[in-house]
VOKE-50213 format. One record per residue (C-alpha): x, y, z; residue number from 0. Coordinates in steps of 0.001 Angstrom, whole numbers, plus 500000, padded with zeros to 6 digits. Example, Ala and Ser with C-alpha at 12.3 -4.5 7.8 and 13.67 -1.06 7.14 Angstrom:
// VOKE-50213
xx:yy:zz:i
512300:495500:507800:0 .
513670:498940:507140:1 .
END
This chain:
// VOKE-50213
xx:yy:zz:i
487385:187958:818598:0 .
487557:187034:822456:1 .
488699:190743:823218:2 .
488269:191352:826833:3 .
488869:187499:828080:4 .
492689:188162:828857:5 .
492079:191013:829844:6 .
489810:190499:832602:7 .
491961:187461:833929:8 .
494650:189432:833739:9 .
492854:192768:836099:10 .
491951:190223:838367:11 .
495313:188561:838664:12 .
496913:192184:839345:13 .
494169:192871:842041:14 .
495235:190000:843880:15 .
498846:190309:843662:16 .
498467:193895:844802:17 .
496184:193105:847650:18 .
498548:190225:848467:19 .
501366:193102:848833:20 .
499106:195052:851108:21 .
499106:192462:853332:22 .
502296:191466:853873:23 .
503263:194863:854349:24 .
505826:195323:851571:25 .
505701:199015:850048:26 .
506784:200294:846340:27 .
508400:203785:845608:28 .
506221:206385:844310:29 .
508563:206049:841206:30 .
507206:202629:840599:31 .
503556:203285:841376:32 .
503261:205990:838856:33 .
505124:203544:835501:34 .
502685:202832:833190:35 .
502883:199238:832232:36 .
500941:196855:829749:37 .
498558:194529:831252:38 .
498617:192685:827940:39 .
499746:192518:824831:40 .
497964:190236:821935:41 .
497471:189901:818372:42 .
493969:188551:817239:43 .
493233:186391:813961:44 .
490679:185331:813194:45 .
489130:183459:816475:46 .
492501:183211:818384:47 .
493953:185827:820537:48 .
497896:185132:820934:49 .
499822:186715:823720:50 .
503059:188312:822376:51 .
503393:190301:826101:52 .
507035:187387:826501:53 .
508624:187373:823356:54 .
507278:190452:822040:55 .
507275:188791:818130:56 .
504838:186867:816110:57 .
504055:185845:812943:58 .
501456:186577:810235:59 .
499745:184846:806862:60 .
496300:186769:807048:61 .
494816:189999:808356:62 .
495055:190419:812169:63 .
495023:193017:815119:64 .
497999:194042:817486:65 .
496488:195523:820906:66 .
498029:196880:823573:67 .
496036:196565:826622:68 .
496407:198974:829636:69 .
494431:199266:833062:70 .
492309:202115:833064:71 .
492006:205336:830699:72 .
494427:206377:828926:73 .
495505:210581:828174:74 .
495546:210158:824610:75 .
492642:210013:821205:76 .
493096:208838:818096:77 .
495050:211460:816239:78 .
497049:212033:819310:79 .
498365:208236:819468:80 .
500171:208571:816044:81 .
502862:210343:817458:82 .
503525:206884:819829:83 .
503725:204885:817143:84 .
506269:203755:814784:85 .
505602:201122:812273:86 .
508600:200641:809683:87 .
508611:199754:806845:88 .
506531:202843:806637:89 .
504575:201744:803352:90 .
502471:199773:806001:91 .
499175:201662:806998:92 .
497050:200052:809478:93 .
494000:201604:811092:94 .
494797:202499:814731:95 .
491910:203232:817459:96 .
491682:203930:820963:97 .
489154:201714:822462:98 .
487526:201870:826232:99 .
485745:199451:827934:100 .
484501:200972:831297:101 .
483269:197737:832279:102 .
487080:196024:832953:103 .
488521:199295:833180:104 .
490887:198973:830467:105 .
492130:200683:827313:106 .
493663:199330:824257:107 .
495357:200132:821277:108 .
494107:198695:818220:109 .
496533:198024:815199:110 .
494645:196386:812542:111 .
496449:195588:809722:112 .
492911:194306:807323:113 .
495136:193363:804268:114 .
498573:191447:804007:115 .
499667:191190:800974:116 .
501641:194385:800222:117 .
503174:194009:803977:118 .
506994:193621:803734:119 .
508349:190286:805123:120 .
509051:191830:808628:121 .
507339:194497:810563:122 .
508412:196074:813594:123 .
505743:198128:815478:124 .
506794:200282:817927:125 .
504632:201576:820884:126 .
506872:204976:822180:127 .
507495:206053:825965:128 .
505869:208801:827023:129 .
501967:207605:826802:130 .
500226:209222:830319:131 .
497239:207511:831633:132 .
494318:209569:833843:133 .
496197:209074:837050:134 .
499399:210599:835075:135 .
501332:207245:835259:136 .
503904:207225:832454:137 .
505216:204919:830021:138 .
508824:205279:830813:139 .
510538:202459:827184:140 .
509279:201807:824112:141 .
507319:198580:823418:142 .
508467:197069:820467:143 .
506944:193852:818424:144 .
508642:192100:815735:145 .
505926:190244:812950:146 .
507566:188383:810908:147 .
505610:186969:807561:148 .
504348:183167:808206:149 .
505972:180798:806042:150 .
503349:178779:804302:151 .
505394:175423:804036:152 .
503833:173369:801175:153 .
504456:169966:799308:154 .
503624:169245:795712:155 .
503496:165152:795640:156 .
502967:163142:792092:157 .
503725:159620:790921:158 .
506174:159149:789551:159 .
505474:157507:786345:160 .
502300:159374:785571:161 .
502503:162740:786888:162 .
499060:163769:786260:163 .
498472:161934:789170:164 .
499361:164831:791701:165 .
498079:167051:794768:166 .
497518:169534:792294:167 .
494373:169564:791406:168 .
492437:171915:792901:169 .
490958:170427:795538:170 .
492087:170204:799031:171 .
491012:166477:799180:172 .
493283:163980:796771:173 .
492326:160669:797203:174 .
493025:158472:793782:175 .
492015:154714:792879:176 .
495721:153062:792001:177 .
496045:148982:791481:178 .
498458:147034:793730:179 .
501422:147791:791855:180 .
504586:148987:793573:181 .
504303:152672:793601:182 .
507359:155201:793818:183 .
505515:159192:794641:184 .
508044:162188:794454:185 .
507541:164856:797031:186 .
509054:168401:796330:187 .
508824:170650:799309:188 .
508975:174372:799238:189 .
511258:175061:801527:190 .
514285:173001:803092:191 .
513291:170546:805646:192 .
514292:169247:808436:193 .
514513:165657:807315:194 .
513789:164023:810442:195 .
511524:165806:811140:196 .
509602:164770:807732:197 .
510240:161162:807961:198 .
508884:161322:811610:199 .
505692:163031:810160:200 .
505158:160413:806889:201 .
505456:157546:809731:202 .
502775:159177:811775:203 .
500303:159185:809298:204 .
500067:155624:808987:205 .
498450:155275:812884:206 .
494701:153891:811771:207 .
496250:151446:809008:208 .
495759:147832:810202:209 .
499505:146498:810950:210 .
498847:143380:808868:211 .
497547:145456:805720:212 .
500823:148108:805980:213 .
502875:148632:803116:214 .
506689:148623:803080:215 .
508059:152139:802731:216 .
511355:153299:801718:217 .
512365:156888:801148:218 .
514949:158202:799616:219 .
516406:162188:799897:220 .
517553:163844:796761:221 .
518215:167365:799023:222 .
516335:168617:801748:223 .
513728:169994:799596:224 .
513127:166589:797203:225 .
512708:163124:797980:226 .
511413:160106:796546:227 .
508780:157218:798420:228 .
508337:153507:797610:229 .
505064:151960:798362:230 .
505421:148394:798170:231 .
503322:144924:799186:232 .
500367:146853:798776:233 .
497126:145582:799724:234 .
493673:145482:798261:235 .
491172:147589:799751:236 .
493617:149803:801792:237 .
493813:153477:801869:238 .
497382:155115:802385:239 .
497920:158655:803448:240 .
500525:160700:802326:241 .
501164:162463:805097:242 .
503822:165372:806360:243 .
501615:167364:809054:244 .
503736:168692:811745:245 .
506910:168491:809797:246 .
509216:171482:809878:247 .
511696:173272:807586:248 .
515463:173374:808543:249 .
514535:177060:810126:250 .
512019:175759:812549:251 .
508401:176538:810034:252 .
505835:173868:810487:253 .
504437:172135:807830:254 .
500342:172563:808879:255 .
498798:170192:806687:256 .
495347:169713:808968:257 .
495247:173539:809493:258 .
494934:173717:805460:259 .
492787:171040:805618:260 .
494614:168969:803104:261 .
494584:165684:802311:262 .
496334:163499:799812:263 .
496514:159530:799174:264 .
495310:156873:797428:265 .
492967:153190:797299:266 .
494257:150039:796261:267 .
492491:147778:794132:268 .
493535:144855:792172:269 .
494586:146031:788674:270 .
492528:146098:785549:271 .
493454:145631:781953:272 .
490952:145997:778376:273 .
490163:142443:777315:274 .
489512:142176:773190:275 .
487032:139040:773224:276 .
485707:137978:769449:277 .
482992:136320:768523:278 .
483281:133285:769837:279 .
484128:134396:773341:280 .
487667:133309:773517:281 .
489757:136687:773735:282 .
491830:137877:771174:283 .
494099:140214:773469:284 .
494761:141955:777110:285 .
495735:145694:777356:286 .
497156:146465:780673:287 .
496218:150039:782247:288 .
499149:151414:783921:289 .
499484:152756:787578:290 .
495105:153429:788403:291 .
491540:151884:787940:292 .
489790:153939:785739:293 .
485916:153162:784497:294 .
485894:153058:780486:295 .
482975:153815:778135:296 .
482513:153483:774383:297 .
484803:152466:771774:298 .
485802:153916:768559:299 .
483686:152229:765337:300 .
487570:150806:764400:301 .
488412:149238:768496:302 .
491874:151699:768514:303 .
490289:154038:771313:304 .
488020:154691:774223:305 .
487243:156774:776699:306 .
488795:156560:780367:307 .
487463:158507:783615:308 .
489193:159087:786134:309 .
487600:159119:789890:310 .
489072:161565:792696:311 .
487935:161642:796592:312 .
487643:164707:797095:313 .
485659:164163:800176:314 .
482734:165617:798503:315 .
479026:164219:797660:316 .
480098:163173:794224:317 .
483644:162105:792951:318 .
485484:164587:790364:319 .
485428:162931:786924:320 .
488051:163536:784667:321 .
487749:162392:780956:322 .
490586:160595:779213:323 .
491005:159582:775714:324 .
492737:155843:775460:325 .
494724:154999:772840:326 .
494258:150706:773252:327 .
497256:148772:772098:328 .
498137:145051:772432:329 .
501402:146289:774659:330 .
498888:148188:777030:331 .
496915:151425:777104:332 .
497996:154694:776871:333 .
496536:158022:777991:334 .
495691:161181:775969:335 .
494435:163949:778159:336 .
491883:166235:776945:337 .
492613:169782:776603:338 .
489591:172322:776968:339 .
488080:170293:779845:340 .
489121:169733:783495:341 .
487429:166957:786414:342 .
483770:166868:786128:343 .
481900:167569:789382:344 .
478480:165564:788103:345 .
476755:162354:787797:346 .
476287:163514:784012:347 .
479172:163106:782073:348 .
480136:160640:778686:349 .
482041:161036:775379:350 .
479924:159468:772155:351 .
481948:159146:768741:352 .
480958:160403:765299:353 .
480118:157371:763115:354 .
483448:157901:760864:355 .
485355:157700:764043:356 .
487760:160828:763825:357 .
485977:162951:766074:358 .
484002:162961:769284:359 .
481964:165063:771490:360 .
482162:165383:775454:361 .
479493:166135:777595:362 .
478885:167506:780883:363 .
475415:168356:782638:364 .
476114:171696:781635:365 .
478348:171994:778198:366 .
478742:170091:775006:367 .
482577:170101:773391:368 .
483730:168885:770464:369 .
486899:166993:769220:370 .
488655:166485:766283:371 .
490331:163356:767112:372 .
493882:164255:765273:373 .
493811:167651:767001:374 .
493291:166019:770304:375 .
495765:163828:770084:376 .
498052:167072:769049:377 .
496917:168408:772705:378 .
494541:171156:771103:379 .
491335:171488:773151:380 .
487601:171259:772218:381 .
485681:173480:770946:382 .
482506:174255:772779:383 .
479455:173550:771088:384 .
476662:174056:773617:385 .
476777:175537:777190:386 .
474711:176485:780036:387 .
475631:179165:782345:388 .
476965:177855:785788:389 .
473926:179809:787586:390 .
471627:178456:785266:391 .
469285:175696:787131:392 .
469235:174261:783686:393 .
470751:170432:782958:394 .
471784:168223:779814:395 .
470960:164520:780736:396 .
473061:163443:778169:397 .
474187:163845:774445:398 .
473672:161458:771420:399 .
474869:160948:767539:400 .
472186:160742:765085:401 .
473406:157335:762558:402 .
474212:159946:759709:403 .
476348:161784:762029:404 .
474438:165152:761348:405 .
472831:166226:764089:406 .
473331:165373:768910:407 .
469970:164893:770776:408 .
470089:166363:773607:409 .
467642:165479:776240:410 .
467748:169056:778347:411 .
465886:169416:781936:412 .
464865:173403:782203:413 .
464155:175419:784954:414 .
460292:176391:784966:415 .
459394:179297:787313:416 .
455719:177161:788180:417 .
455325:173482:788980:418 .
453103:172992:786350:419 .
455651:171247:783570:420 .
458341:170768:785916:421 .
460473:167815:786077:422 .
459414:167760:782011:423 .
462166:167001:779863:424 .
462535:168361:776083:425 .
464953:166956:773437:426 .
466897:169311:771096:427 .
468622:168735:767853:428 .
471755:170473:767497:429 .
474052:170761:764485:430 .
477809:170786:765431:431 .
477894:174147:765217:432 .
475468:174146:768283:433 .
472598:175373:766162:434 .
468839:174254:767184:435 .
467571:172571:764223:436 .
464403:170756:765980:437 .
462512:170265:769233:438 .
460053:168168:770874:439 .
458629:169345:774204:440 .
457664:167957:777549:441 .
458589:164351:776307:442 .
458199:162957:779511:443 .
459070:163121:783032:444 .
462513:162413:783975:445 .
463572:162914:787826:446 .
464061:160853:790857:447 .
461434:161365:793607:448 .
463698:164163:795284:449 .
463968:165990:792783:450 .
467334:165375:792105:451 .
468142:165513:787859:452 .
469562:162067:787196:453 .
471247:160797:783823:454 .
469278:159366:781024:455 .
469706:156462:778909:456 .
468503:156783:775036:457 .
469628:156119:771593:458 .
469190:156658:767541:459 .
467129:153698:765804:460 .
467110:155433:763076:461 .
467817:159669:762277:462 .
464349:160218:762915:463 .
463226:157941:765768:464 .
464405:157817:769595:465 .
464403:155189:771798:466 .
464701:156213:775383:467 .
462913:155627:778878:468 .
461676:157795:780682:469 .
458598:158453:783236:470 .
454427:159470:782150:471 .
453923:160773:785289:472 .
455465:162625:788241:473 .
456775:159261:790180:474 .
459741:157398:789687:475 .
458018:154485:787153:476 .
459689:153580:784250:477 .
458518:153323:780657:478 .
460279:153192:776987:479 .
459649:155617:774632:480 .
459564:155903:770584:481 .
459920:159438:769820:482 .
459023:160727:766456:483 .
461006:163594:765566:484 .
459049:164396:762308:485 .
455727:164371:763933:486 .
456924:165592:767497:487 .
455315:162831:769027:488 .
456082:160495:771781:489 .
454280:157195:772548:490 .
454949:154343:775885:491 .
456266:150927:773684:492 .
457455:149117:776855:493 .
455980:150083:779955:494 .
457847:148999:783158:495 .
461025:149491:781898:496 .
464375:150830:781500:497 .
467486:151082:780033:498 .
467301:150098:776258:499 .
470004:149310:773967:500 .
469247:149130:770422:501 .
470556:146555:768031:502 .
469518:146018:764894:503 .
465851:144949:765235:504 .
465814:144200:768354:505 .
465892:145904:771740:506 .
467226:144909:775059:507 .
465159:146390:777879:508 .
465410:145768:781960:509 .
461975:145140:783422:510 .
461104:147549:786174:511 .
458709:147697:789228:512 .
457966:150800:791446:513 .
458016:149996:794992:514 .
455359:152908:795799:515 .
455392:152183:799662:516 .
458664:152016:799711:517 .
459571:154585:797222:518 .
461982:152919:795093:519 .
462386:150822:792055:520 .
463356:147208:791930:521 .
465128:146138:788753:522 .
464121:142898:787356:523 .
465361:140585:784675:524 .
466274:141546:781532:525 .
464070:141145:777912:526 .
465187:140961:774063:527 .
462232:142524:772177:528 .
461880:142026:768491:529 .
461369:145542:767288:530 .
458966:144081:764162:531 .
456465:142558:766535:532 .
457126:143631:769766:533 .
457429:139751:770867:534 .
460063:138855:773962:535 .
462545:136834:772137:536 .
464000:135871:775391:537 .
464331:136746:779139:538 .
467644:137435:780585:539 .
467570:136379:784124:540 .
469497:138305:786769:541 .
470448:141843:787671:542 .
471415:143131:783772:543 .
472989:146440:783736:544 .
473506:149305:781623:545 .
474284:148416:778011:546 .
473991:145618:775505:547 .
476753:144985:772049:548 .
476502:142837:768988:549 .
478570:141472:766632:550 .
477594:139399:763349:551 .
474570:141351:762657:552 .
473662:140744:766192:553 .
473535:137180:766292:554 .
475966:137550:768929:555 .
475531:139856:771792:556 .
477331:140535:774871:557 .
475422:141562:777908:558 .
476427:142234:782072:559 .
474636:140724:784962:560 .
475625:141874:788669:561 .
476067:140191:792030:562 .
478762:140369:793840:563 .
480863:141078:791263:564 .
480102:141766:787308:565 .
480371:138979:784759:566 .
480090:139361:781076:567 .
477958:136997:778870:568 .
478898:136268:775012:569 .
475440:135055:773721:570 .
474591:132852:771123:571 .
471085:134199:770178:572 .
470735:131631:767111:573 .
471301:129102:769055:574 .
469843:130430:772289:575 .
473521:129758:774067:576 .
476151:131160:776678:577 .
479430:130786:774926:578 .
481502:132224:777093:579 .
481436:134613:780576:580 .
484279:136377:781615:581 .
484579:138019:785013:582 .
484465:142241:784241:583 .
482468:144601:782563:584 .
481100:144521:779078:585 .
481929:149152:777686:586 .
481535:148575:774003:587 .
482061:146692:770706:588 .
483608:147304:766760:589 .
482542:145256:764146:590 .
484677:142489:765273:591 .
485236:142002:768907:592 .
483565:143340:772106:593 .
485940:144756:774819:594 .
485308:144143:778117:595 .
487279:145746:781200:596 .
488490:143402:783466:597 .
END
């Protein structure tokens, strides 16, 4: 705290002004030269100091000091200068000190009040007459300050038609990802506002969006405490802020939405529906998703669900995930939210089904859960299976069903105290009780060249073999592996590559190159393996992504290639032809259709 700044400006200033009297030749009576005065009078928090020596009142929200400064020494210690002061209501007990500084010749009094929260509303602190400095000048009226408790003006915002989408979230940053839609947001305020003062604010907040790309707003008061905003002729690829900073309540409080460093809005992009697409590439059906663009992942063995994750800006290094379970309909898609389990702060995350279909796990980098899928469509939360302890420098890289639907792999990166083994991965069996039933050690390497644990991408061929990539040495190549759970064993069947999806007898793998100079990998084109003879069937050509479906005993197969946008390929591999490609990406197939998000 800047203690002695004021003060010395202030000694100075009074120097001056009293040699300026000398000068001019104006005298004072002795009365007046022996009244003891305050040279200042300031309450610190935090960094600031705050003059209250004018209006003798402030206000308070956190712990802070009242001082009382005076010019040179004062006749008084500190059990003496308890008798000068009143503070009411007396259930306040602040620690008070006397504190020198010869250097500026002043004294203060120190009032610190170190905890808030049991202090009443208002406190008045009263500094009594009668206080004799060491040239016996006298305070000749009390000093009195009136603190009045800060009013921490807040507003709760959500959308209106899916209130899950709010500010509360826990984080102060709440940016979401909504389509172009019109949008209608109710905002509840704690207090009364000032409604002019609010609409004023809202308006303000728009400054750094583009004229041409601004929406048209309308708002509309309930009371002073409620009212309801229309977003409409939104455009893609905007942000809009949701904004009240500087606003004030009908008593004058001011809504300090920077000073909390908060931060609410939302992105525009075009809306996306779930596009049921059957064999033949013509689709069958389009499921609208409501209000926000959410990224979908596997699909129940009978095509009635998937899972949904929502993304939040939270102005952090990663995006909050938070897991959904979708209930798909031909009239649109409707959200179940997962009790048990909150937003994800990890690159890890993904929900797999158990081969029956009614139940599922969820897993994080750090904890396994399990759902019943009745009971989570009741609202009853997971169970929790398998956990790591937040300390723990321990990670799951991700969390597969065995065929027969008895046993998760997980692939688990452990904390070794030497480098020797680390940035070796080992794969655990677990029952669904979270019981270890088998492991296979140091598999292989899997970690980017930083260090930095990264997801994995693996599957069942069968409930004793693996097939997942990974790295045989400390460097970022890729290979495929065939793990042998029987035998513990792991051997390289595809080296250079990554990402294999596992159909039937074959395999779909993307070719990889290490750029060592460079010190990255380059992604190449895409291969279908027959898994009897290890022959390329054929050679995908482009920028294939993450998974590969089939239908038909695989004969048909849907793949993803990126450029500027992704498009999804229906595949004729009898006939070695393209059927169809729709614009959107390919998250999963049932024994009839594939369903692509688009």
């Amino acid at each position: 705290m800047k203690k002695g700044i004021i003060a010395i400006i202030l000694v100075f200033s009074m120097i001056f002004l009293v040699g300026c009297g000398k000068e001019g030749g104006t005298t004072s009576s002795s009365q007046t030269d022996k009244a003891l005065k305050p040279l200042a009078i300031t309450m610190d928090v935090d960094d600031r100091e705050i003059s209250l020596m004018k209006d003798r009142k402030g206000t308070f929200d956190k712990p802070f000091q009242l001082n009382f400064w005076f010019n040179g020494k004062l006749d008084l210690n500190e059990d003496s200068v308890k008798k000068y002061l009143t503070i009411s209501p007396d259930m306040a007990e602040p620690d008070i000190s006397i504190i020198s500084n010869d250097e500026i010749h002043t004294t203060r009094i120190c009032v610190e009040f170190k905890d808030t929260k049991g202090l009443s509303d208002e406190i008045n602190i009263v500094l009594k007459a009668g206080i004799v400095d060491d040239n016996g000048a006298k305070l000749s009226e009390d000093i009195s300050i009136l603190l009045s408790r800060q009013k921490q003006v807040e507003a709760y915002i959500k959308l209106k038609d899916d209130p899950t989408i709010n500010s509360d979230t826990g984080y102060d940053f709440n940016t979401y990802i909504l389509d172009e839609k019109d949008k209608y947001f109710e905002v509840t305020f704690n207090y009364p506002m000032n409604r002019e003062s609010v609409e004023s604010a809202f308006i303000d907040g728009f400054k750094y969006v583009p004229e041409e790309y601004m929406a048209k707003l309308e708002l509309e008061w309930k009371d002073d405490a409620n009212l309801t905003i229309a977003f409409k002729n939104l455009y893609e690829g905007q942000a809009y802020p949701i904004s009240f900073n500087g606003a004030k309540t009908t008593t004058g409080e001011e809504y300090k939405e920077f000073e909390m460093n908060k931060v609410f809005g939302f992105l525009v992009q075009k809306a996306r529906k779930v596009s049921k697409v059957d064999a033949n590439g013509n689709i069958v059906s389009d499921m609208p998703i409501k209000d926000e663009i959410l990224e979908l992942d596997d699909i129940s063995p009978d095509g009635k669900y998937a899972f949904g994750y929502r993304l939040l800006d939270n102005g952090g290094d990663f995006y909050p995930v938070k897991p959904i379970l979708l209930e798909l309909d031909n009239a649109g898609v409707k959200k179940h939210f997962l009790k048990g389990i909150d937003y994800i702060q990890s690159i890890i995350f993904g929900a797999r089904w158990m081969p029956d279909g009614k139940s599922f796990i969820v897993y994080t980098s750090k904890k396994i859960l399990y759902y019943s899928l009745n009971e989570a469509l009741e609202g009853k939360p997971g169970e929790v299976i398998f956990e790591y302890a937040p300390t723990q420098m321990d990670y799951i890289l991700g969390a597969e069903i065995s065929p027969d639907g008895s046993q998760i792999a997980v692939f688990k990166s452990e904390y070794k105290d030497s480098n020797e083994g680390s940035g070796l991965v080992d794969i655990y069996c677990i029952d669904f009780n979270g019981k270890n039933i088998q492991t296979v050690e140091d598999v292989f390497y899997h970690t980017s060249s930083d260090g930095f644990v990264i997801p994995l991408k693996y599957s069942w061929k069968d409930n004793n073999t693996i097939i997942s990539e990974g790295y045989s040495q400390k460097s970022d190549k890729a290979n495929v592996y065939s793990i042998d759970l029987k035998n513990r064993k792991a051997d390289i069947i595809i080296e250079d590559a990554s990402n294999p999806s596992i159909l039937g007898n074959i395999m779909v793998i993307r070719k990889t190159e290490y750029d060592e100079e460079n010190g990255y990998m380059a992604y190449g084109d895409g291969h279908i393996i027959n898994m009897n003879n290890k022959n390329i069937e054929n050679v995908i050509t482009g920028n294939l992504s993450y998974s590969v479906y089939g239908l038909k005993d695989n004969s048909i197969i849907a793949y993803e290639l990126y450029e500027d946008y992704y498009n999804t390929f229906i595949y004729d591999r009898t006939k070695d032809t393209v059927l169809k490609i729709h614009q959107g990406m390919i998250f999963g197939s049932d024994k009839e259709n594939f369903y692509i998000l688009r």
